[in-house]
C-alpha positions in Angstrom: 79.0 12.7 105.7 76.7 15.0 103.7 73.3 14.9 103.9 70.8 16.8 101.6 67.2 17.6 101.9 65.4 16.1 99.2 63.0 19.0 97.5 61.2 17.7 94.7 60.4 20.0 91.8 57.8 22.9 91.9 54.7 21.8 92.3 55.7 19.0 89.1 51.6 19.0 88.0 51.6 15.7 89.0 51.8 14.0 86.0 55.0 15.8 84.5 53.0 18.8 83.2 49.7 17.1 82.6 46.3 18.0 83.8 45.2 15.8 86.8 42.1 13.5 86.0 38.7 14.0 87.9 36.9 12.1 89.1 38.7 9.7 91.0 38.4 6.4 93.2 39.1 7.3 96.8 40.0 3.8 98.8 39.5 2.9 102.2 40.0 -0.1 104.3 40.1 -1.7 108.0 40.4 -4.2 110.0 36.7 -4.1 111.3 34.2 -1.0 111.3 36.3 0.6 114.4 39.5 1.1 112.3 38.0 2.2 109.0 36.0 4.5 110.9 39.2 5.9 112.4 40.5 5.6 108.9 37.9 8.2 108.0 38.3 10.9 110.2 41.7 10.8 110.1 41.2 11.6 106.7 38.5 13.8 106.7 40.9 16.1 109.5 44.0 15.8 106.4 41.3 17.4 104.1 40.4 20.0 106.3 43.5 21.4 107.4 43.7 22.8 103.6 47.4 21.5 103.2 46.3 19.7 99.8 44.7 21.5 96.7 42.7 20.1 94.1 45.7 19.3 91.9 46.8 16.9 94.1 43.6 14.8 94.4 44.5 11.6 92.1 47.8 11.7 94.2 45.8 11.6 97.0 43.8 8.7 95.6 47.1 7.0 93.9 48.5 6.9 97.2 45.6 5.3 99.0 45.0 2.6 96.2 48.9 1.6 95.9 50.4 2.3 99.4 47.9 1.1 101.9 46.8 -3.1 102.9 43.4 -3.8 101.2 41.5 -5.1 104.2 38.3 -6.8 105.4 35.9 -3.5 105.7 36.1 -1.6 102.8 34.8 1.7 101.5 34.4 3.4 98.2 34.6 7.3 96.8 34.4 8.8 94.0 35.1 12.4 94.2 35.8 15.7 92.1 37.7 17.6 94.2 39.7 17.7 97.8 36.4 19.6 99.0 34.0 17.0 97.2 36.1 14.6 98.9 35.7 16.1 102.7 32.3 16.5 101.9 31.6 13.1 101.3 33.9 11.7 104.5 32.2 14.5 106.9 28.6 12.3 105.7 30.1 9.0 105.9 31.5 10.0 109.3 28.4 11.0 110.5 25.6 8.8 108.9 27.1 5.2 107.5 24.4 3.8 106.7 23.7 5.3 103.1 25.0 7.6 101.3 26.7 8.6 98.1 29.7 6.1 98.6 30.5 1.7 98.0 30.7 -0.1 101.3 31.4 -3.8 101.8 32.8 -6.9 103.5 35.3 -9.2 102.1 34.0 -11.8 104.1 30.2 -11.7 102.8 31.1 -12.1 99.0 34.2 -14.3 99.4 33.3 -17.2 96.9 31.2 -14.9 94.3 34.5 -13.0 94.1 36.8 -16.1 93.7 34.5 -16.9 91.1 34.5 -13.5 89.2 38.1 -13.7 89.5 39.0 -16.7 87.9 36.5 -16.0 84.9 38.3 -14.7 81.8 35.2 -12.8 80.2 34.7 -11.4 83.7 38.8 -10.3 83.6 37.8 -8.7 80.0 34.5 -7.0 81.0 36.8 -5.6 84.6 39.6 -4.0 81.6 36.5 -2.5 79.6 35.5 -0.8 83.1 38.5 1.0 83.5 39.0 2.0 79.9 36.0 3.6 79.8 35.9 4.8 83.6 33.0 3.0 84.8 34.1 3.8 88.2 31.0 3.0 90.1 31.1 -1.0 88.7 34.7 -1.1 90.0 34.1 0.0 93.0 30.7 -1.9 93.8 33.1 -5.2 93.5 36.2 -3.9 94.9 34.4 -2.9 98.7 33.2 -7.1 98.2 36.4 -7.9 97.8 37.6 -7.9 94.4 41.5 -7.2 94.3 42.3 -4.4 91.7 45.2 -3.6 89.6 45.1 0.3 90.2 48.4 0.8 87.9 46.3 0.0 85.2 44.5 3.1 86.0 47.1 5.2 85.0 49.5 3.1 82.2 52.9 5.2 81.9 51.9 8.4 83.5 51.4 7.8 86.7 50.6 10.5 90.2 52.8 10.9 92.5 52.9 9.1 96.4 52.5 11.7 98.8 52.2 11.7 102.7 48.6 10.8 104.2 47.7 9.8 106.9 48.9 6.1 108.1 46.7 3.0 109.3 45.1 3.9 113.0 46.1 0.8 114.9 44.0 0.0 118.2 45.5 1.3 121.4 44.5 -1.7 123.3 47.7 -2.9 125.6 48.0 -6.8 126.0 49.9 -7.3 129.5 51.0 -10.6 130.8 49.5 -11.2 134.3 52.2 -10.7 136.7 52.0 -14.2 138.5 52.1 -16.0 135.1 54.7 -13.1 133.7 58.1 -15.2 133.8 56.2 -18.4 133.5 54.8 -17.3 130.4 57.6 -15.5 128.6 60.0 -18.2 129.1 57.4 -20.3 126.9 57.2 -18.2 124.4 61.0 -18.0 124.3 61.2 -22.0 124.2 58.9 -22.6 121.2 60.6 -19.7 119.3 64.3 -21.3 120.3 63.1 -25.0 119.4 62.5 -24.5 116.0 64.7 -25.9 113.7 64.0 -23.5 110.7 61.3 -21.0 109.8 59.9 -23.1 107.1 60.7 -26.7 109.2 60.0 -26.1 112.6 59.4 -29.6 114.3 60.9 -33.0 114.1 57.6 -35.4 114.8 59.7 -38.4 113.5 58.1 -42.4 114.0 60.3 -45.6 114.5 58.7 -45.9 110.7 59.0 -42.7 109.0 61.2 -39.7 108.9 58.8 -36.9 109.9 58.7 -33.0 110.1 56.0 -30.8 111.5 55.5 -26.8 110.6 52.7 -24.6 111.6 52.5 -21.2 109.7 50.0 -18.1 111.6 49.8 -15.9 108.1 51.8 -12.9 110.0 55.3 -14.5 108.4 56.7 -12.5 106.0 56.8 -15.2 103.5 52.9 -15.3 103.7 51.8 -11.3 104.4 54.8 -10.5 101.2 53.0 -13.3 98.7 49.6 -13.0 98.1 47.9 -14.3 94.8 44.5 -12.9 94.3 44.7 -11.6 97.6 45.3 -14.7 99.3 48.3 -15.7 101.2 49.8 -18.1 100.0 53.0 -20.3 100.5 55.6 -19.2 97.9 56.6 -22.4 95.8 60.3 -21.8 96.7 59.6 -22.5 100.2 58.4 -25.5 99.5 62.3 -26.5 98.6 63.2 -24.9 101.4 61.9 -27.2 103.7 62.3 -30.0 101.7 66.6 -29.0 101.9 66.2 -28.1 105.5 64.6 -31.8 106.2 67.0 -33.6 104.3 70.1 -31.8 105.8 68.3 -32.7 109.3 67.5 -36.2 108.1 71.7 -37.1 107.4 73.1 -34.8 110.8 75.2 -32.3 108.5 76.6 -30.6 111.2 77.0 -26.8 111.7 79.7 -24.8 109.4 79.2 -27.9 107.2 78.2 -27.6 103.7 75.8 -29.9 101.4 74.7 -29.4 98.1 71.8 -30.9 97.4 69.9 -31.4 93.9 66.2 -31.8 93.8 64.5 -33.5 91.1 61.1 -34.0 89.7 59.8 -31.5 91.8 56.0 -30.8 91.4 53.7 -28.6 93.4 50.2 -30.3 93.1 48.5 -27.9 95.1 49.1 -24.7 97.0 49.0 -23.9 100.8 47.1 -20.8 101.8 46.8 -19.1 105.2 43.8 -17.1 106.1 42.0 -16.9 109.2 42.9 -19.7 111.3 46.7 -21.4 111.7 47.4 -24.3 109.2 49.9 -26.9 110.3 52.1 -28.5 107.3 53.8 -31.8 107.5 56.9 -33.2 105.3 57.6 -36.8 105.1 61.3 -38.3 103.7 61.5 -41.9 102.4 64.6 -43.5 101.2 64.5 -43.8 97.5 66.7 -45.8 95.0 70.5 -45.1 94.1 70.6 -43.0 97.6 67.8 -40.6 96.2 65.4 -39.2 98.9 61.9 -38.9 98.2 60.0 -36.0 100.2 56.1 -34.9 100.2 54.9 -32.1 101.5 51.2 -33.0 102.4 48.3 -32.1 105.3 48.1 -34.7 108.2 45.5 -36.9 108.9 44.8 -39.9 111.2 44.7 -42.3 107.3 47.3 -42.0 105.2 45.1 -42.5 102.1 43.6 -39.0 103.4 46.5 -36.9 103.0 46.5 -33.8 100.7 49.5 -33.7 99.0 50.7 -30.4 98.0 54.4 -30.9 96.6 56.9 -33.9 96.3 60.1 -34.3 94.6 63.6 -36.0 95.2 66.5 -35.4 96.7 70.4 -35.8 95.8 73.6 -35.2 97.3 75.9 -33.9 94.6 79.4 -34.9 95.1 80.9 -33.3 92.3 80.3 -29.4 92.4 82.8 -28.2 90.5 81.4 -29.8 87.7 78.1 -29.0 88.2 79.2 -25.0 88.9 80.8 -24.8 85.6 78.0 -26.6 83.8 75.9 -24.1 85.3 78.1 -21.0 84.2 78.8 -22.0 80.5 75.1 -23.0 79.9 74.8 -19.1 80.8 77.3 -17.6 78.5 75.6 -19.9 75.8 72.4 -17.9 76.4 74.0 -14.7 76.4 75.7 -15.6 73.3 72.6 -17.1 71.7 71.4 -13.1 72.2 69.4 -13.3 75.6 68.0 -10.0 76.3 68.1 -8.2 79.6 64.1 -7.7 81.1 63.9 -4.6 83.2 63.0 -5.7 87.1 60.2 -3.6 87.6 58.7 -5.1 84.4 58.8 -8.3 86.2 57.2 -7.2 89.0 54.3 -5.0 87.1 53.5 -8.3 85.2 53.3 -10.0 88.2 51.3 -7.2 89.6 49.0 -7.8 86.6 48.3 -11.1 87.2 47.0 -10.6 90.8 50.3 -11.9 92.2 51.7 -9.2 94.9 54.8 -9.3 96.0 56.2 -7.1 99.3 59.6 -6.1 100.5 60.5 -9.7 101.9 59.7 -11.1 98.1 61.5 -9.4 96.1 64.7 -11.1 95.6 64.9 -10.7 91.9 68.2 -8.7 90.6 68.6 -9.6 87.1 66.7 -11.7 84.4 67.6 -12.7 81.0 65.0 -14.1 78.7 65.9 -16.1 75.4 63.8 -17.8 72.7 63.3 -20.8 75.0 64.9 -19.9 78.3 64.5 -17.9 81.1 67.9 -17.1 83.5 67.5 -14.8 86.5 69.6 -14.2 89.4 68.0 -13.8 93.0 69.2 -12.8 96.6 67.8 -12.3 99.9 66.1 -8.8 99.7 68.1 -6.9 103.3 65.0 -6.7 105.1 64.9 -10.4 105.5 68.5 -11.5 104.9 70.9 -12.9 108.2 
């Protein structure tokens, strides 16, 4: 095997020959005022080392906006220059309390933001912003909470990523007390081994009702990889995930068996979101007509007429395959034929992007779409990082 060191082009002025942009937005965030903090001098050290020029500032401030979470404590820069930049960290660093920069809590302007984001003429006015720079506006919302589409910043021509430093995680070590060590791991081991899926994991089934239980933290990939406005949310996939996963529990298929199911009528009423605290899901099945199974997906209470429903739908056992495979493949060719053109991925994902729906590594399963006049066809796969 040959391996070759990757050298990227001389010096490549950033933006393929063009002049880089001053000022620019300079992004910070942490888990609490400890970490961003840390964030800071970390920084602030990078800067003062003198391993990056001016000409690789709104690189530096590309890769902090695109490549790093956007967390709870947030802090704002705009700078002219690497020095401008140091200059302004050394007096953050030092004083905190006021100063030249944008400093905020997610927390403290939660529903103003949800607000601001779901108003159109706000959406327009937040475009107009960066058109024109207004740098200082952005910023003021974006330490509260606001979550920005930096590509926009840039359109076509966009800086490079280059390596800063990386999150400072708290040193603390979490060690299991030694009289409770074997007790304790083989628990955590137990409720890891009993679950029955990662979307399904509990079987909480009544003498009267088929039941299933799931409790989601907000660390599964599913959740930190999906984020809508900046939320976590539940992809709408998943939801037919479980509801397959119940069903196939539901009639014993047995392992190395196959069933193909077909779900029907599907509808997502409302959508599941995980932030600070745990939220427990429930799915109920109930036998429908002409062997259909019906299946919510819904929040638990202690009355049934309480229950938040957030999907339902049908189930179906499909006999006959085959039939349905070739249907499948010759609908296909009839798009292609009818002059279905092929979308780029990354356009996908930058529309997404643009519509405050982020996708990570574990989401992106997407590796070809075909758009027609009235249809949509696109093939998907479990990305590697998540696939067994």
């Amino acid at each position: 095997m040959l391996v070759e060191e990757y050298i990227p082009q001389e010096n490549r002025k950033e933006h393929f020959g063009a002049t880089p942009r001053t000022p620019v937005m300079v992004v910070l965030s942490g888990k609490d005022e400890q970490r961003l903090q840390e964030q800071v001098l970390q920084l602030l050290e990078a800067m003062e080392q003198g391993d990056y020029g001016d000409d690789r500032l709104e690189s530096i401030a590309y890769t902090l906006q695109v490549g790093r979470e956007a967390m709870e404590e947030r802090l704002g820069l705009i700078v002219e220059s690497v020095s401008d930049l140091a200059a302004q960290l050394r007096e953050y660093a030092e004083h905190q309390k006021a100063g030249r920069w944008f400093r905020g809590n997610v927390k403290r302007y939660k529903e103003t933001i949800s607000a601001l984001e779901t108003d159109e003429d706000m959406q327009e006015t937040i475009r107009q912003w960066i058109y024109k720079g207004k740098y200082a506006k952005l910023l003021d919302l974006w330490v509260k909470g606001l979550s920005m589409n930096w590509q926009a910043l840039y359109g076509e021509n966009r800086p490079c990523r280059i390596s800063l430093p990386t999150y400072p995680f708290a040193r603390d070590r979490y060690w299991v007390p030694q009289a409770e060590g074997k007790e304790a791991a083989g628990r955590s081991r137990e409720d890891t081994d009993s679950r029955l899926h990662p979307l399904l994991h509990r079987n909480i089934s009544v003498l009267s009702e088929q039941r299933y239980s799931s409790t989601f933290s907000g660390e599964e990939f599913f959740l930190t990889d999906h984020r809508v406005q900046g939320r976590k949310m539940l992809p709408g996939v998943a939801y037919l995930e479980m509801a397959r996963t119940a069903v196939e529990q539901a009639l014993e298929v047995k392992p190395g068996e196959w069933l193909t199911l077909q779900l029907q009528q599907v509808t997502w009423m409302q959508p599941i979101t995980v932030e600070e605290q745990s939220v427990e899901v429930r799915l109920r099945l109930m036998a429908g007509e002409e062997g259909d199974i019906g299946y919510e997906i819904y929040k638990g209470s202690t009355g049934a007429m309480e229950d938040v429903v957030y999907s339902q739908g049908t189930a179906r056992v499909v006999t006959n395959v085959e039939s349905v495979r070739e249907d499948i493949a010759k609908r296909i060719a009839e798009h292609r034929a009818a002059g279905a053109q092929e979308v780029p991925i990354t356009a996908c994902y930058e529309a997404f992007a643009a519509m405050g729906i982020e996708y990570g590594a574990g989401q992106r399963s997407l590796e070809s779409v075909q758009a027609g006049a009235d249809q949509v066809w696109a093939r998907v796969s479990l990305p590697s990082g998540v696939s067994v």
